[in-house]
C-alpha positions as CSV (number, residue, x, y, z in Angstrom):
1,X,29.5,-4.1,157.4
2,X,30.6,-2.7,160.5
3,X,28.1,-2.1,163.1
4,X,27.1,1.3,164.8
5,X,28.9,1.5,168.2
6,X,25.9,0.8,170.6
7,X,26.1,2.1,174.5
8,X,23.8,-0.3,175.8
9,X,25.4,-3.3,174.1
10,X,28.9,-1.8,175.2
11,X,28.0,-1.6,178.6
12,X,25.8,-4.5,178.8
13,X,28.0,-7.5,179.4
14,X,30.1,-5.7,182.1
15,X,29.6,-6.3,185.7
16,X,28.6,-2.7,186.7
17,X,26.8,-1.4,183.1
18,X,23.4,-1.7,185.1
19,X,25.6,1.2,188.3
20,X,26.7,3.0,185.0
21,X,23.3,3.3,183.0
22,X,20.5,2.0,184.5
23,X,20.5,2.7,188.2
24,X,22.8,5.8,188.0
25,X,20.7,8.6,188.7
26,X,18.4,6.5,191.3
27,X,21.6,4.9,193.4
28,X,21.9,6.7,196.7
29,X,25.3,8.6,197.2
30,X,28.2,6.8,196.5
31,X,29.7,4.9,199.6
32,X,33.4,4.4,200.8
33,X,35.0,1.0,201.8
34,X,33.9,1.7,205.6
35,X,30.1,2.2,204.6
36,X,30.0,6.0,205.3
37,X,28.3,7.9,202.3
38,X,31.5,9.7,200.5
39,X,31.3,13.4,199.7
40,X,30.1,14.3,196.0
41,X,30.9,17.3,193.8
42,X,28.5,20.2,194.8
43,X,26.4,20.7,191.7
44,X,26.7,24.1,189.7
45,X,24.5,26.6,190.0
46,X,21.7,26.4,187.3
47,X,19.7,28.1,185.7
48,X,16.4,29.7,186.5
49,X,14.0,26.4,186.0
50,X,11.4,26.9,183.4
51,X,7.7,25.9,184.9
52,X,6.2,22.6,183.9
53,X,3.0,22.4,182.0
54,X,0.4,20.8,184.3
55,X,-3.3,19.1,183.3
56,X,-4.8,20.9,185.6
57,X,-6.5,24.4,185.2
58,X,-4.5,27.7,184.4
59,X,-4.8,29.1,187.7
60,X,-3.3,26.4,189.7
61,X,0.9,27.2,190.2
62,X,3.6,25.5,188.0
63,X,6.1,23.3,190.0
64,X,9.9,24.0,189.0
65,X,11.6,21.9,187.6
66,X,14.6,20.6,190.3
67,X,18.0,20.2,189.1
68,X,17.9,16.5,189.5
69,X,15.2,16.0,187.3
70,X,16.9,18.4,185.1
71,X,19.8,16.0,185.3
72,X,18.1,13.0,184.6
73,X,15.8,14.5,181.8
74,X,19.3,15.2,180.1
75,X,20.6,11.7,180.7
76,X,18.2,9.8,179.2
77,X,18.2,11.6,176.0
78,X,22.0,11.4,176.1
79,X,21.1,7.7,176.0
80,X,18.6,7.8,173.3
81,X,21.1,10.0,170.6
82,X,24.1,8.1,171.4
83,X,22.2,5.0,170.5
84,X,20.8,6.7,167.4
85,X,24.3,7.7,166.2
86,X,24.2,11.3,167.4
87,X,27.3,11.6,169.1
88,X,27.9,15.0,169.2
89,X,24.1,15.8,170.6
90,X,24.7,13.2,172.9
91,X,28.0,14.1,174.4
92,X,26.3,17.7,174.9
93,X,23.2,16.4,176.9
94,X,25.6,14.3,178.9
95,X,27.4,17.4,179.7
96,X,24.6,19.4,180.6
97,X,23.4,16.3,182.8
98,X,27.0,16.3,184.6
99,X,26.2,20.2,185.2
100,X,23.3,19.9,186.8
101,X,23.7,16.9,188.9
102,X,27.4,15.5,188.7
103,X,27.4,11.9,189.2
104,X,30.1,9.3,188.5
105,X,28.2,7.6,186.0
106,X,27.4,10.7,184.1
107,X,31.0,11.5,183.9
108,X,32.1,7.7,182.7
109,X,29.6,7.9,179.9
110,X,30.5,11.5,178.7
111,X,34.1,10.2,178.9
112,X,33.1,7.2,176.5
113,X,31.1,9.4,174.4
114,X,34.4,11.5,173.7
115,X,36.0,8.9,172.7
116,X,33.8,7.3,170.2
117,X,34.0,10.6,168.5
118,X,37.7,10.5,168.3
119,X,38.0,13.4,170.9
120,X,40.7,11.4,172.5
121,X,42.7,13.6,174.7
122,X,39.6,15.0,176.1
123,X,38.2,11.3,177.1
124,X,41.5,10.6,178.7
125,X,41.0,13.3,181.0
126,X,37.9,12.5,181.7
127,X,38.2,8.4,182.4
128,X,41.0,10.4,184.6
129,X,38.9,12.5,186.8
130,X,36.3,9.1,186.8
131,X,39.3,7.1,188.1
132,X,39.9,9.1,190.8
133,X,36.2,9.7,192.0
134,X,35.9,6.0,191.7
135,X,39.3,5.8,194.4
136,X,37.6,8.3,196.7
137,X,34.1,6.5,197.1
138,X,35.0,3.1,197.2
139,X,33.9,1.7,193.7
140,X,36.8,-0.7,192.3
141,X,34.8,-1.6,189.0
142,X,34.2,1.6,188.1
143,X,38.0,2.4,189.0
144,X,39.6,-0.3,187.2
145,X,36.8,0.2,184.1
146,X,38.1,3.8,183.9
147,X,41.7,3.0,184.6
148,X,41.5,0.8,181.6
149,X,40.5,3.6,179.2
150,X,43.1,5.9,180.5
151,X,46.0,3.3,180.2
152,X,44.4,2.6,176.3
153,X,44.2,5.8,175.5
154,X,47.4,6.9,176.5
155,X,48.7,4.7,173.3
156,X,47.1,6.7,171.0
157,X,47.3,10.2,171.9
158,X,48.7,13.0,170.0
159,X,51.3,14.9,171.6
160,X,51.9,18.9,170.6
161,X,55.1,20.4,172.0
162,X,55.0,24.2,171.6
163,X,59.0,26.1,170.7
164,X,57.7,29.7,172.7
165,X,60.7,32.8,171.5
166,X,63.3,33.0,174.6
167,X,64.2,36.1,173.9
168,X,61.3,38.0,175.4
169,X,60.0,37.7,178.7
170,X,56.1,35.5,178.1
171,X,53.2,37.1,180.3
172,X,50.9,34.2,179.7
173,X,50.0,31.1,176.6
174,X,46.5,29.6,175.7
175,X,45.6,27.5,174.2
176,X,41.8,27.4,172.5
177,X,41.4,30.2,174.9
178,X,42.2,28.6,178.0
179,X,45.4,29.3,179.7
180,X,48.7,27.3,180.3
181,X,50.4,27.1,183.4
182,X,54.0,28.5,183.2
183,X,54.6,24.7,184.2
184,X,54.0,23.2,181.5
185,X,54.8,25.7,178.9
186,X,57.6,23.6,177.4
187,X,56.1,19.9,178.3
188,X,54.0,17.9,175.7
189,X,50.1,18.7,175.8
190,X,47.4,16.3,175.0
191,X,45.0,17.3,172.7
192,X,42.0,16.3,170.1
193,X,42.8,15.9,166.6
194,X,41.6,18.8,164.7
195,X,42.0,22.6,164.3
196,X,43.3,24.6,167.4
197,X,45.1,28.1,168.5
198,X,47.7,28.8,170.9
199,X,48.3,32.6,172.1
200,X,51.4,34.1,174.1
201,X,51.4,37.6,175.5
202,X,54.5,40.1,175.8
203,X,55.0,42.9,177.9
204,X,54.8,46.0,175.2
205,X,53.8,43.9,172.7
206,X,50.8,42.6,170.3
207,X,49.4,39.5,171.0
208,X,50.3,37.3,169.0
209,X,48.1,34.2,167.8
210,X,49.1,30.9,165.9
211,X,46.8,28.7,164.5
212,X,48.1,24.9,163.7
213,X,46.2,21.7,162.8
214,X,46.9,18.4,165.3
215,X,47.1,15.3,163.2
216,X,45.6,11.9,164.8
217,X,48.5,9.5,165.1
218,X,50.7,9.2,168.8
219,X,53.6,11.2,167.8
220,X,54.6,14.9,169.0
221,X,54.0,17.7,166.8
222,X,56.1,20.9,167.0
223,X,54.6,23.9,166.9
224,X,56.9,27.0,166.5
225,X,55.2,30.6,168.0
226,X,57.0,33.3,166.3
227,X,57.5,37.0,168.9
228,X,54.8,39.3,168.9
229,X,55.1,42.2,166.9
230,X,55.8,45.2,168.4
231,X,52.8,47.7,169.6
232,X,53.3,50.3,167.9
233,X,50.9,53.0,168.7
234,X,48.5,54.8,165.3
235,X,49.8,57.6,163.9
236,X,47.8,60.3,164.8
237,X,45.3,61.8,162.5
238,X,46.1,64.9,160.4
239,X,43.7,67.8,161.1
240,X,41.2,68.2,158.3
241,X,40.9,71.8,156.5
242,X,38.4,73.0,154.3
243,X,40.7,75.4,152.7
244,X,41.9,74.4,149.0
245,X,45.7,74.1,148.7
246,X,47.4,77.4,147.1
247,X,48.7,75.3,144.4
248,X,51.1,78.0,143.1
249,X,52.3,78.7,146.7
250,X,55.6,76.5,146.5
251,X,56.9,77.9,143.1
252,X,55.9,81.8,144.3
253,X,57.8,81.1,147.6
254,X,60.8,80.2,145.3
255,X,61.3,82.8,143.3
256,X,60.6,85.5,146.3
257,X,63.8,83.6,147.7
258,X,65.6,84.1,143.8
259,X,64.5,87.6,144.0
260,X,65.8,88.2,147.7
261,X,69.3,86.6,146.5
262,X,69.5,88.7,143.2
263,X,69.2,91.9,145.6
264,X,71.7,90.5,148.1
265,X,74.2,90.0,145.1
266,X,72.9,93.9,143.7
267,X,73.5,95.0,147.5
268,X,76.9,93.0,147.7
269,X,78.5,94.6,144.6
270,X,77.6,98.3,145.2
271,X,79.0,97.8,148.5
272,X,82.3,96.3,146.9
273,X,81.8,99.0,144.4
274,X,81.7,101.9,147.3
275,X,84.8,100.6,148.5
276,X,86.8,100.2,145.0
277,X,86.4,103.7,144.8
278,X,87.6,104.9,147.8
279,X,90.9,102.7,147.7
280,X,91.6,104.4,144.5
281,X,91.2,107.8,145.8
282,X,93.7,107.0,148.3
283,X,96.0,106.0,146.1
284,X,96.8,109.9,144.5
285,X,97.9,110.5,148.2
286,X,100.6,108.6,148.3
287,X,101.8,109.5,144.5
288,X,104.0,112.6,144.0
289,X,103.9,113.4,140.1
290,X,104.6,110.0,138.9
291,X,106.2,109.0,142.0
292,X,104.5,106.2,144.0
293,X,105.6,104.7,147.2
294,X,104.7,101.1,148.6
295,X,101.6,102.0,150.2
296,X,99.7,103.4,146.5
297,X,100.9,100.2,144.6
298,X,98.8,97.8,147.8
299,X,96.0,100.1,147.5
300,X,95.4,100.3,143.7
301,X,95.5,96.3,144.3
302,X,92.7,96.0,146.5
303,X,91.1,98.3,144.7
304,X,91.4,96.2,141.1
305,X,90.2,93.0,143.2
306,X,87.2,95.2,144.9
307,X,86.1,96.1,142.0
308,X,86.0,92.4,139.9
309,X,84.3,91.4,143.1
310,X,81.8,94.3,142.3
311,X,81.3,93.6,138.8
312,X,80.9,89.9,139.4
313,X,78.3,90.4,142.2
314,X,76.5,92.9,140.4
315,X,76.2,90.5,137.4
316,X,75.1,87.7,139.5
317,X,72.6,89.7,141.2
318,X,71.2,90.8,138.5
319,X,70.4,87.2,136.1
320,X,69.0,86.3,140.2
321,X,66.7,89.3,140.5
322,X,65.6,88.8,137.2
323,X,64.8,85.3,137.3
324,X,63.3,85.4,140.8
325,X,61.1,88.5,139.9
326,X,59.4,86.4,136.4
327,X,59.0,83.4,138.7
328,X,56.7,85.7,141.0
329,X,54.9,87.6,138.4
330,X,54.0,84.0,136.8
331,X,52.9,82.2,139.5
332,X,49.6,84.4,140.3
333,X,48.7,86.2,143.2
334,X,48.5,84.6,146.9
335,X,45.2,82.6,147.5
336,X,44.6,85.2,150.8
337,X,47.0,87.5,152.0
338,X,49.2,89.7,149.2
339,X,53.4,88.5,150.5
340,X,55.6,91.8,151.1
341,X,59.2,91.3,150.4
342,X,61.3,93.6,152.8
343,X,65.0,93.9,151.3
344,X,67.3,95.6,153.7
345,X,70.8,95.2,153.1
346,X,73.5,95.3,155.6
347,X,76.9,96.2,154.6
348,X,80.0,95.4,157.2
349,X,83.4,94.4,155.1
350,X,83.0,92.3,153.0
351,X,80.0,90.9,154.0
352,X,76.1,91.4,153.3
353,X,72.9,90.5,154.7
354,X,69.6,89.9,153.8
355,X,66.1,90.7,155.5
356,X,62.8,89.4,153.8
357,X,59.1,88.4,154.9
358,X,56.2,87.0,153.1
């Protein structure tokens, strides 16, 4: 049976386990190679400090908690859950300890926490950023035992390689909500096996998000992110009425404009009608007995062809008027307001014209 990954054991044959677990939080501050105490990360800001209970009586003032103690409170019970199996508790308490009072030792055993939980890329960064700290203040052991982790972990690291669309201009890419720089938009990135999210925005366009699953095994995943769609604005709302359709209102509309063409082809025939009759009145002019010159025979023409022109329009105009005038009368009367059909026809040649309102 394989044994549970202890912290103390791990550390405790190493020449500097008792700098990374036991004395950690009581060294002084880190020193460089020429004795002078190097500079330390300047702690984040914390939280208000809740006040610590006290034996003596109610009256006498709580004593805040300091950061440092805050730090080390964190620490230890980073200790006790990683040895207990609780990785994932652990690895929090060591952050929160890292927050409150960053120290190197902190950092190395967040970093090894990470990894045990198979959060690989992370813990390379980490051992990364404990490598150099080590560099700055002096401490070889701790640089070389960091070092080592990186150049392990390096082996075993899967690598996503995102294809972005190069036909739009990209404003930004995320990924798991934190941003990319453009310098490394089409390098490999190092991440944790597991579920993630990467994000591009375009100019005039949605955001668009892809979602894509890193498998844990050292090889390069592609992952292609599709164009946004395009931002098209909501079509605005259609105004609400409380007034009921006139259901009726389409097929009444229809035969007013049947009825307005039957008098149109009424209006056109009398017209063609009119003028029939006047041709042939000219022709007796031109006629001596039953003598006829050139001129009678045109005009008894046109008048033949006004008048089948005539009969035609008045024929037409009539099966129109009619059929326009039952579609009205069966469609009901208007919902509100009665429609009035004005008809005034407009005679000019051979032409007529039509006036109507509703």
């Amino acid at each position: 049976m394989t044994e549970r990954p202890s912290l103390a054991r791990w550390l405790a044959g190493a020449t500097f386990a008792a700098a990374v677990f036991v004395t950690v939080h009581a060294e002084a501050a880190p020193r460089s190679s020429s004795g002078k105490a190097a500079p330390t990360p300047a702690p984040p800001p914390a939280p208000s400090a809740p006040a610590l209970p006290t034996s003596s009586s109610s009256t006498s003032p709580a004593r805040p908690m300091s950061n440092e103690m805050r730090a080390e409170t964190l620490f230890r019970s980073g200790e006790k859950k990683f040895d207990s199996g609780q990785y994932v508790e652990a690895c929090n308490d060591f952050g929160e300890s890292l927050r409150f009072g960053p120290k190197l030792g902190t950092l190395l055993n967040l970093a090894f926490c990470h990894e045990v939980m198979g959060r690989s890329a992370t813990a390379w960064r980490e051992f990364q950023y404990a490598a150099a700290w080590a560099a700055q203040n002096g401490q070889k052991d701790r640089h070389e035992f960091a070092m080592n982790h990186v150049q392990a972990l390096e082996t075993k690291l899967p690598r996503v390689a995102l294809q972005l669309p190069t036909d739009r201009a990209i404003a930004s890419v995320e990924v798991d909500g934190e941003p990319v720089p453009e310098s490394r938009w089409y390098l490999p990135l190092y991440l944790d096996p597991g579920e993630h999210a990467v994000a591009i925005s375009v100019p005039g366009k949605k955001r668009g998000t892809v979602s894509f699953r890193v498998v844990d095994s050292p090889t390069e995943q592609l992952v292609m992110v599709p164009a946004p769609a395009d931002d098209i604005p909501d079509p605005p709302a259609r105004p609400v009425t409380n007034e009921n359709p006139d259901p009726f209102r389409t097929r009444r509309v229809a035969g007013y404009v049947t009825l307005g063409a039957g008098v149109v082809g009424l209006a056109v025939g009398a017209t063609f009608g009119i003028m029939a009759l006047s041709k042939l009145s000219d022709v007796d002019a031109h006629c001596a007995g039953q003598a006829c010159d050139a001129a009678a025979g045109d005009l008894s023409r046109d008048a033949h062809r006004d008048g089948t022109i005539s009969t035609v329009s008045f024929v037409l105009g009539a099966a129109a008027a009619a059929v326009g005038g039952y579609i009205v009368l069966t469609s009901g009367p208007p919902k509100s307001v009665a429609a009035k059909l004005t008809v005034r026809p407009v005679a000019g040649g051979a032409f007529a014209g039509l006036h109507a309102s509703f």
